[in-house]
Residue, then its C-alpha position, 0 to 999 in steps of 0.5 A: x473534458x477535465x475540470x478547468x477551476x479558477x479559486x477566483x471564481x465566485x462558485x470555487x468551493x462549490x465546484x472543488x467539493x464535488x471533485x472531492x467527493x466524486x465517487x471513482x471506485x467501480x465497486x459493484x456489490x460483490x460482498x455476498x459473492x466473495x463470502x460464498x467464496x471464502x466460506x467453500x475455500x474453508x469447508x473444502x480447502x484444494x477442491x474449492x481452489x481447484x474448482x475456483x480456479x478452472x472458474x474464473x481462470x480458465x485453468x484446470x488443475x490438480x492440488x499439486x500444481x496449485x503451487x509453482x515447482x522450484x523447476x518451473x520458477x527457474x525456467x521461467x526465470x531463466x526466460x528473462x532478457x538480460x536487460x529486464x534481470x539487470x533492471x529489476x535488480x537494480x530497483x530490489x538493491x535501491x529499494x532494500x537499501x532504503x527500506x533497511x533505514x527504516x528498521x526501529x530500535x529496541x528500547x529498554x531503560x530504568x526509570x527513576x522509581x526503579x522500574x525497568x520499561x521498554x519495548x522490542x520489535x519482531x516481525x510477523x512469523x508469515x506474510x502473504x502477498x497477493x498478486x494481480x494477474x492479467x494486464x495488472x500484472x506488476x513486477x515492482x509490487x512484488x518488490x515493494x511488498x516482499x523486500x519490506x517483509x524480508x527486510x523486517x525479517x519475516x521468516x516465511x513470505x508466499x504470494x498468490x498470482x492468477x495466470x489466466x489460460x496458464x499464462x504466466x509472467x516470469x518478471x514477477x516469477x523473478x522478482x519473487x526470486x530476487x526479493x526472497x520469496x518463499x512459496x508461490x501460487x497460481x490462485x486469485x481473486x478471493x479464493x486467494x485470499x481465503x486460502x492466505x488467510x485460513x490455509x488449506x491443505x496445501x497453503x499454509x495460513x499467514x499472519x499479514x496479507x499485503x497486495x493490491x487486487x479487484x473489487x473481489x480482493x478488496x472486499x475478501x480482505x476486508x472480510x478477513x481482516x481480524x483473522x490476519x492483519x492486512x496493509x490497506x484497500x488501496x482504491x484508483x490511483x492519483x496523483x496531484x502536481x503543483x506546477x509554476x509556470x517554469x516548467x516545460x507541458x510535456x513533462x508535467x503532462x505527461x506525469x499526469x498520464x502517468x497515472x491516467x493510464x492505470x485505470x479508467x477510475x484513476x484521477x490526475x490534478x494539476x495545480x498551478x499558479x499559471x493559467x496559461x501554463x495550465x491550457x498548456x499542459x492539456x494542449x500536451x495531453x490531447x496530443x499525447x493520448x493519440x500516441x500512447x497504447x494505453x491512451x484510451x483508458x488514460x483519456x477517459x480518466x482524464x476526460x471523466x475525473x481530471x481537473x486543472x486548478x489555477x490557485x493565487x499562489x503557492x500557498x493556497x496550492x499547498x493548502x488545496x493540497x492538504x484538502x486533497x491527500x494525494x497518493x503522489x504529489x509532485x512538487x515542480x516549482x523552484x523550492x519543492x522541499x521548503x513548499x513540502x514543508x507546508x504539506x501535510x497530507x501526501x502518500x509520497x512527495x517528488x521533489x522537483x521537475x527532475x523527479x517524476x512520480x514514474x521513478x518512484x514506482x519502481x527505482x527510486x527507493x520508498x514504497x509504491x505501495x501508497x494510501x488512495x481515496x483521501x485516505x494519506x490524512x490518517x495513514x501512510x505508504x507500506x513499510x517495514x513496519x507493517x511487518x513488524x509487531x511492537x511488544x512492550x516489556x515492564x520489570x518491577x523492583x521491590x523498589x518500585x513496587x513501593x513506589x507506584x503499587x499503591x497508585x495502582x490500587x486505588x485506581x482498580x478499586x475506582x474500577x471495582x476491579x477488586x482482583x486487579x488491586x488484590x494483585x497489588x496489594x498481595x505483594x505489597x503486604x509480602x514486601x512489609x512482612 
């Protein structure tokens, strides 16, 4: 049974910091395996990808086939109903506008000493997405990660899918296509993310790794991080809903399951003013996870890390709320946006019980790609600006050498940095000859 909490009872905090704390992530020990791997994709590049690949995915293959053929994209493509093109075209176009806003300026401007100061945006040279194969084989992740990088302006955008037993989803070979991806692979797990972040003799190395993937993804890009930058580990999905009494079970039930059903490890919290609305809504959920396919995954997370909180008002709900940092937070009371006003820790924010969390996963426009495990109080949702670098530009006058240079010797010499001032102060004399 999920966890039924009171903030009225006497043993409240108690009972709420152990849902904190609560360990969801299922991470077994796999750091000396995924170093082994990474280790033999860098010694031995095509041959150990090849090896991994007939390993873990039952999949034997020669170094050429190891990147899909334009011919075999577009006949794959080609197998997509009409429908389904017609949908995953319509959330590229949704998300692309949105994430086209997001694009900062360049700045460049002379300060009252006469230096010229600024700063310029550029995107990295590659990125590289990883994609999860299998069941977690998602189209809209290859949409929300590669249209920010294009949209940035990324000159060369790959992503590695597993397809075990040669199977092989053509929604994302198509949401590959429709977003502008450039090269895609048949690699997983962390032999791809070796191969993404070193190269071998048939991937050529990136820049930036983004994408989700298992524990062994999870800890390859931890491992080759500072080699390449990386956009996050992104742990079980959540989602929080602060609910009032005006609101109808099935909806908000069913927004929990929304994100039940991912994973046995995600966690779904409702919080609400209304008790009696609370029993409601698990009343819902008991029925509808007789009817839904995935309802043995969505009732053991909801069993094992679900919980209803009954709060005094929303003021205290708002409060809990930061204490959580949501990946989604669902704000279903009269007022949502003056209500989001007084949050400050959320990955993402659904305005309304017309807004469910679904939406956004694929139509709405932001990114899906959220901060999990508390992670929304130091850092936010993928954005162009993952792709993006800032590169700063300063432009000293005579005048303004003058002007600031002295302060700058004096500092150097406080650091017993004596060429750092002689910099300076070589100019300075030049200046006064």
């Amino acid at each position: 049974m999920p966890v039924f909490l009171d903030t009225s009872d006497a043993d409240f905090e108690l009972s709420f910091s152990q849902l904190l704390t609560a360990k969801r992530e299922d991470s077994p020990d796999v750091d000396d395996t995924v170093a082994a791997i990474i280790a033999d994709v860098r010694a031995r590049g095509d041959a150990a990808l090849v090896e991994l690949t007939a390993k873990f995915d039952r999949l034997e293959l020669e170094p050429s086939g190891l990147r899909f053929t334009p011919e075999e994209i577009e006949a794959h493509c080609a197998s997509v109903p009409a429908n389904e093109r017609a949908a995953l075209e319509i959330a590229a176009e949704r998300i692309r506008a949105y994430h086209v806003r997001q694009m900062p300026d360049n700045a460049l401007w002379t300060d009252p000493d006469g230096a010229t100061l600024g700063w310029r945006w550029g995107a990295v040279a590659a990125a590289g997405l990883y994609v999860p194969g299998g069941l977690a084989s998602y189209p809209s992740s290859v949409l929300m990660n590669a249209i920010p990088a294009k949209v940035a302006g990324v000159e060369r955008l790959c992503i590695t899918v597993p397809t075990p037993d040669g199977v092989v989803n053509p929604l994302v070979l198509l949401a590959a296509r429709i977003a502008g991806v450039d090269e895609i692979y048949r690699l997983g797990g962390a032999q791809a993310i070796a191969a993404l972040a070193y190269g071998t003799e048939t991937v050529a190395p990136v820049d930036k790794i983004t994408g989700p993937g298992n524990a062994f993804v999870a800890a390859a890009k931890r491992r080759v991080f500072g080699k390449v930058g990386i956009d996050m580990i992104a742990g079980p999905s959540e989602i929080l809903v602060i609910a009032d009494g005006d609101n109808d079970p099935e909806f908000v039930a069913l927004d929990l399951l929304s994100q039940a059903e991912h994973d046995e490890s995600a966690q779904s919290i409702l919080v609400t003013t209304d008790a009696a609305f609370g029993k409601a809504v698990c009343a819902e959920i008991d029925r509808l996870l007789t009817e839904l396919d995935r309802g043995p995954i969505a009732g053991a997370s909801w069993r094992d890390y679900g919980a209803v909180i009954v709060v005094r008002d929303l003021d205290e709900a708002a409060l809990l709320s930061d204490r959580v940092a949501p990946e989604h937070l669902e704000l279903c009371v009269a007022d949502p946006l003056a209500l989001s006003k007084k949050i400050r820790h959320a990955g993402a924010i659904f305005l309304g019980q017309w807004t469910p969390e679904a939406i956004g996963d694929y139509v709405g426009g932001p990114n899906h790609v959220l901060p999990t495990a508390r992670s929304a109080r130091f850092s936010s949702g993928l954005s162009v600006l993952d792709f993006l670098k800032r590169t700063t530009l300063a432009q000293m006058t005579p005048q303004a050498l003058r002007a600031i240079g002295p302060a700058a010797e004096t500092l150097a010499a406080s650091e017993s940095l004596q060429a750092h001032g002689l910099s300076v102060t070589a100019r300075l004399r030049k200046l006064n000859d």
